[in-house]
C-alpha positions in Angstrom: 0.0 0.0 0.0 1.7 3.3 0.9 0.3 6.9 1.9 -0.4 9.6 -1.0 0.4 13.1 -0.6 -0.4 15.4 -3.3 2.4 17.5 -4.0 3.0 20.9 -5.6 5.5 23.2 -7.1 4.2 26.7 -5.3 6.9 28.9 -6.6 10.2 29.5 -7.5 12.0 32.7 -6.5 14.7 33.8 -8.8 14.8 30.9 -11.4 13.1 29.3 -14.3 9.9 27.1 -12.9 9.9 25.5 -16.2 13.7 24.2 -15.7 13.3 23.5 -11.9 10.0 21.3 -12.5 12.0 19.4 -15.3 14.9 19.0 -13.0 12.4 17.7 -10.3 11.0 15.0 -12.9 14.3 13.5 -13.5 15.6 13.3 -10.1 12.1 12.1 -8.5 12.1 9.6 -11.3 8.1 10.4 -11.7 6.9 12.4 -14.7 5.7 14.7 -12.8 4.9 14.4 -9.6 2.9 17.6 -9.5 0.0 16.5 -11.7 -1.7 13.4 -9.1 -1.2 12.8 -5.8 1.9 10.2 -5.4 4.2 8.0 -3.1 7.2 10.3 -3.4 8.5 9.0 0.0 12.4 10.7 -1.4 11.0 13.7 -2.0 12.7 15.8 0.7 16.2 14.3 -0.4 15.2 15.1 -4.0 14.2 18.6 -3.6 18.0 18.9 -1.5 19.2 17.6 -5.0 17.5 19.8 -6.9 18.4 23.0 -5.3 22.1 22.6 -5.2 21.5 22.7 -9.2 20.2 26.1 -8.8 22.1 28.0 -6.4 20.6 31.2 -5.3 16.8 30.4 -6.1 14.7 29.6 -3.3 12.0 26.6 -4.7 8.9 26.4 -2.3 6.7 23.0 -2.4 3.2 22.4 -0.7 1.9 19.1 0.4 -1.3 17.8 1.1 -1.7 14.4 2.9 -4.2 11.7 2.4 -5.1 12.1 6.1 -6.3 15.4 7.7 -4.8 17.4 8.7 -1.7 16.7 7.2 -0.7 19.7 5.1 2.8 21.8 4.7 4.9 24.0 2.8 8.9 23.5 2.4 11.4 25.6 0.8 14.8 24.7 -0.3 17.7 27.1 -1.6 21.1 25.8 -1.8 20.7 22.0 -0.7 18.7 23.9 2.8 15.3 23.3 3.8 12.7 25.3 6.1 9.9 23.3 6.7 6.3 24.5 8.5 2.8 22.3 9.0 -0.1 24.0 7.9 -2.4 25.1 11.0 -5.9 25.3 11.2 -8.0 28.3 13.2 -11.4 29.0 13.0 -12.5 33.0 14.3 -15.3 33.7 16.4 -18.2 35.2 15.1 -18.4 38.6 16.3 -22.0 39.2 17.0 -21.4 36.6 20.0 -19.0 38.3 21.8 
């Protein structure tokens, strides 16, 4: 079996998307592991890979778990990651208070 986490490339700051998505292809091995949620359990090791071949641009990924709430964003620049979970919060309805 295996757990499916939809994956995608958010943005990429200072560099061509186009030529960091194909660089993610060929070192995840996928086509493109953007377009369905996948088993990319590498993926953080991947996108380490992939930023060292772009040095300077800062490459931000979001995933989205196929249990809630498992949602997060990384970035990578220069074989670094920062990594955050996604957090839910509701606000109050005003006319309560």
């Amino acid at each position: 079996m295996g757990y499916y986490t939809k994956y995608e490339l958010e943005n990429v700051d200072g560099g061509d998307h186009g030529a960091v998505a194909n660089a993610i292809n060929d070192v995840s091995g996928y086509e493109n592991p953007f377009n369905d949620a996948c088993k990319w359990y590498r993926w953080e090791a991947d996108m380490r890979k992939v930023s060292l071949m772009f040095p300077g641009v800062e490459i931000m990924i979001s995933g989205n778990g196929e249990e809630a709430p498992d949602f997060w964003r990384a970035w990578f620049k220069d074989g670094k990651m920062k990594y955050s979970k996604g957090v839910i919060t509701y606000a109050e309805p005003s006319e309560y208070k």
